[in-house]
ChimeraX commands (.cxc) that place a marker at each C-alpha (Angstrom):
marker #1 position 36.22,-21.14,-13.06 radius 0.5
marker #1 position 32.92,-21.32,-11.33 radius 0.5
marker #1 position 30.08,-23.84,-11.95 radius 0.5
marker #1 position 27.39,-21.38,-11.60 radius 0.5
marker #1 position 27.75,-17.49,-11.66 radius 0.5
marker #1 position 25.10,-14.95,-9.55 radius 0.5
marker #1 position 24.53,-11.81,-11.42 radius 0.5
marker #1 position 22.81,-9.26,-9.18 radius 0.5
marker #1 position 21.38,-6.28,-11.20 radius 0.5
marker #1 position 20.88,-3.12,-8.92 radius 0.5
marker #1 position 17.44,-1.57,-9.63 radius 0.5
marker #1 position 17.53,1.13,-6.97 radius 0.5
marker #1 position 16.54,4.20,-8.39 radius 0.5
marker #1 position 20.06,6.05,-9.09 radius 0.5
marker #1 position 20.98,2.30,-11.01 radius 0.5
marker #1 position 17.62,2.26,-12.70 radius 0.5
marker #1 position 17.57,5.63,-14.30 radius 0.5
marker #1 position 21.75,5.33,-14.83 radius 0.5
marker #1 position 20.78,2.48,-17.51 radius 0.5
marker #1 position 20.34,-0.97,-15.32 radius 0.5
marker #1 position 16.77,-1.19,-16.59 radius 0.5
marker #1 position 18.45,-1.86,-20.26 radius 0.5
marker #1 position 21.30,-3.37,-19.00 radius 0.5
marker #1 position 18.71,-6.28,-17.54 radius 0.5
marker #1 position 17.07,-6.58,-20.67 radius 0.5
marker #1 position 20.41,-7.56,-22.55 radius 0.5
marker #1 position 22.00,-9.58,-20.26 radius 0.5
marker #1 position 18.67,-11.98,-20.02 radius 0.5
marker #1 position 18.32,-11.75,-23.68 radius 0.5
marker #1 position 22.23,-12.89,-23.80 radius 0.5
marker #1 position 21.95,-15.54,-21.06 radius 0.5
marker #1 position 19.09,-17.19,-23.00 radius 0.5
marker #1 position 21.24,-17.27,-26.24 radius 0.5
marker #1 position 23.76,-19.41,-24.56 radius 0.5
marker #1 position 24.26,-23.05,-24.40 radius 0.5
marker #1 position 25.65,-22.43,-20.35 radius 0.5
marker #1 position 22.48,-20.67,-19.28 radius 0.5
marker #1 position 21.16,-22.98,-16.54 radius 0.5
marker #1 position 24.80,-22.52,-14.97 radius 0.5
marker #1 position 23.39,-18.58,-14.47 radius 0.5
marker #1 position 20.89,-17.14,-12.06 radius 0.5
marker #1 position 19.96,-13.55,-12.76 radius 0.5
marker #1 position 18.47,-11.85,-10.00 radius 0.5
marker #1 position 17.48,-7.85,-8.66 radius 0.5
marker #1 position 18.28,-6.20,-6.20 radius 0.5
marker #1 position 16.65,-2.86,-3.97 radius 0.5
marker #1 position 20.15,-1.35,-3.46 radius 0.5
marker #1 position 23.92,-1.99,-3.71 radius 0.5
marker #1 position 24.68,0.88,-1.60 radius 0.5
marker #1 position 27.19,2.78,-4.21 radius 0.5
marker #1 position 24.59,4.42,-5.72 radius 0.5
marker #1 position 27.29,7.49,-7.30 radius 0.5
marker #1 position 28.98,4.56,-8.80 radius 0.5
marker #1 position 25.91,2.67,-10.47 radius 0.5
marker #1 position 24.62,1.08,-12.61 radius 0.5
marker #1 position 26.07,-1.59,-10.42 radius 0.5
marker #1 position 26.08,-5.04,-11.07 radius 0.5
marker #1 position 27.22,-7.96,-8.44 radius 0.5
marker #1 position 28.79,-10.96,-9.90 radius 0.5
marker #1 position 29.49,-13.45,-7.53 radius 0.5
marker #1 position 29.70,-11.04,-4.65 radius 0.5
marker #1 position 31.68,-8.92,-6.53 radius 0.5
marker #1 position 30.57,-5.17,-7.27 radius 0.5
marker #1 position 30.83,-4.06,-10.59 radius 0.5
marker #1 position 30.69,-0.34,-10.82 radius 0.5
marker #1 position 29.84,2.16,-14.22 radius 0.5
marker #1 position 28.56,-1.57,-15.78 radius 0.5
marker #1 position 27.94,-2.12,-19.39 radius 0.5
marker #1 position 26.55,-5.21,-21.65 radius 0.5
marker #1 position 29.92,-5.64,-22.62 radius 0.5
marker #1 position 31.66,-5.98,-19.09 radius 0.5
marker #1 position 29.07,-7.77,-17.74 radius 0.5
marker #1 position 29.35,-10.66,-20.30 radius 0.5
marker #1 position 33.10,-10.42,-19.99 radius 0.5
marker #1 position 32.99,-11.22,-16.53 radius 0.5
marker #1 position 30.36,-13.40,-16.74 radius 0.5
marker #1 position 32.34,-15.61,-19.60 radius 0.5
marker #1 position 35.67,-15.82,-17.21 radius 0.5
marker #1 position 33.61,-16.31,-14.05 radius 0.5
marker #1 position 32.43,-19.65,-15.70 radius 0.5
marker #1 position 36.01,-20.26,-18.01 radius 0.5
marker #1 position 33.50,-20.78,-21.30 radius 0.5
marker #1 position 33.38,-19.34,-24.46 radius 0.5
marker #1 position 30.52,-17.21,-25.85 radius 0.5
marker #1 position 27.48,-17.79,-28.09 radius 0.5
marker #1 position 25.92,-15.31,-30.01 radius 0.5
marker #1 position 26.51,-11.10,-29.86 radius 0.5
marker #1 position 29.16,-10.29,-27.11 radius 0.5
marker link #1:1,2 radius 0.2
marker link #1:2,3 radius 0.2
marker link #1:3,4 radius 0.2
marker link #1:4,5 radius 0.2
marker link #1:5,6 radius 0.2
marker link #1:6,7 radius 0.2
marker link #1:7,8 radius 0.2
marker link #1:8,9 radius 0.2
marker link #1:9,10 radius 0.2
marker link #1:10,11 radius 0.2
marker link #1:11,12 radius 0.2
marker link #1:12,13 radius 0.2
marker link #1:13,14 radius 0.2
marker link #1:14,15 radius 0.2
marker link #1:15,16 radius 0.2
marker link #1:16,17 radius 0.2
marker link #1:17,18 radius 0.2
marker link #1:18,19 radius 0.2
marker link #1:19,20 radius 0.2
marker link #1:20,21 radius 0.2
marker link #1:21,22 radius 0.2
marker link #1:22,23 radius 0.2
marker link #1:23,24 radius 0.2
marker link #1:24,25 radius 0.2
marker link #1:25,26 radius 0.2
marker link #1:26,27 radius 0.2
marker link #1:27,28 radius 0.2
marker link #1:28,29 radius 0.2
marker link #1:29,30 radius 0.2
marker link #1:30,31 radius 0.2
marker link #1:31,32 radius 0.2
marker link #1:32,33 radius 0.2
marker link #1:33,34 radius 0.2
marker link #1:34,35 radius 0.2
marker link #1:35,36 radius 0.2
marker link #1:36,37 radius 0.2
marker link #1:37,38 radius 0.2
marker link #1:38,39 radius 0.2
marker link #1:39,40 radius 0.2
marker link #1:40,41 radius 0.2
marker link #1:41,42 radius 0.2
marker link #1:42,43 radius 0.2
marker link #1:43,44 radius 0.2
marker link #1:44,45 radius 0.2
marker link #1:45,46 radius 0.2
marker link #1:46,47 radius 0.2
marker link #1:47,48 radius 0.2
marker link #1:48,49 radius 0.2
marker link #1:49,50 radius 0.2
marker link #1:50,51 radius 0.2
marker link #1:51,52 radius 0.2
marker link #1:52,53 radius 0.2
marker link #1:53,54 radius 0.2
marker link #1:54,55 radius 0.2
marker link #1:55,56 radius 0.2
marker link #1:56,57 radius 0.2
marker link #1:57,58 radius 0.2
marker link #1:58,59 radius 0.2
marker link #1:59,60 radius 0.2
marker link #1:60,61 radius 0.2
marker link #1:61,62 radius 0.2
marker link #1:62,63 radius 0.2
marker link #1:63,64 radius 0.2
marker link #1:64,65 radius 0.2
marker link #1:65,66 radius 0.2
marker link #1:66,67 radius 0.2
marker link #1:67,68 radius 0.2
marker link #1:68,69 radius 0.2
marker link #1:69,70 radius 0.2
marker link #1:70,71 radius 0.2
marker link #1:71,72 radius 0.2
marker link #1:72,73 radius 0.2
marker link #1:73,74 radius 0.2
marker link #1:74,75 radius 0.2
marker link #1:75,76 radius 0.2
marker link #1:76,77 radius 0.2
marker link #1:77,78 radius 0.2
marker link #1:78,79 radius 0.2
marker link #1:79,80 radius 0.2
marker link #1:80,81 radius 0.2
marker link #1:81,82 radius 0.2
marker link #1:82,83 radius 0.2
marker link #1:83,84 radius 0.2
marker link #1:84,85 radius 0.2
marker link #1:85,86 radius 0.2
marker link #1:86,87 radius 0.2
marker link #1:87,88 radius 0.2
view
């Protein structure tokens, strides 16, 4: 359990046009449903340099390759040992 999580959303162009540009719109939308949200900082990034894996999605240093909404929240949710708000 962490007391704040990083999320790092790839928007390099293979990431972008693989879905990350939606994906950043629902997690944000998500993060600001939940109670926990100042425990979160959401950030971009240029490249995560596994393009042929994207969209790719670092959570506290860790890559997450072929991300969705859904694993994103997963991990977000045992990254900070809470329980979720809202649509997950």
């Amino acid at each position: 359990m962490n007391d704040l999580v990083e999320i790092v959303i790839c928007m390099g162009s293979s990431c972008f046009s693989r879905g990350n540009q939606h994906l950043l719109t629902a997690i944000r939308d998500w993060i600001a449903l939940q109670p926990w949200q100042h425990r979160i900082t959401l950030k971009g990034s240029r490249c995560e340099g596994v393009c042929m894996q994207g969209p790719n999605v670092r959570i506290n240093g860790r890559i997450l390759n072929h991300a969705t909404v859904d694993r994103v929240q997963t991990e977000v949710i045992a990254a900070l040992g809470v329980e979720c708000h809202g649509p997950h």
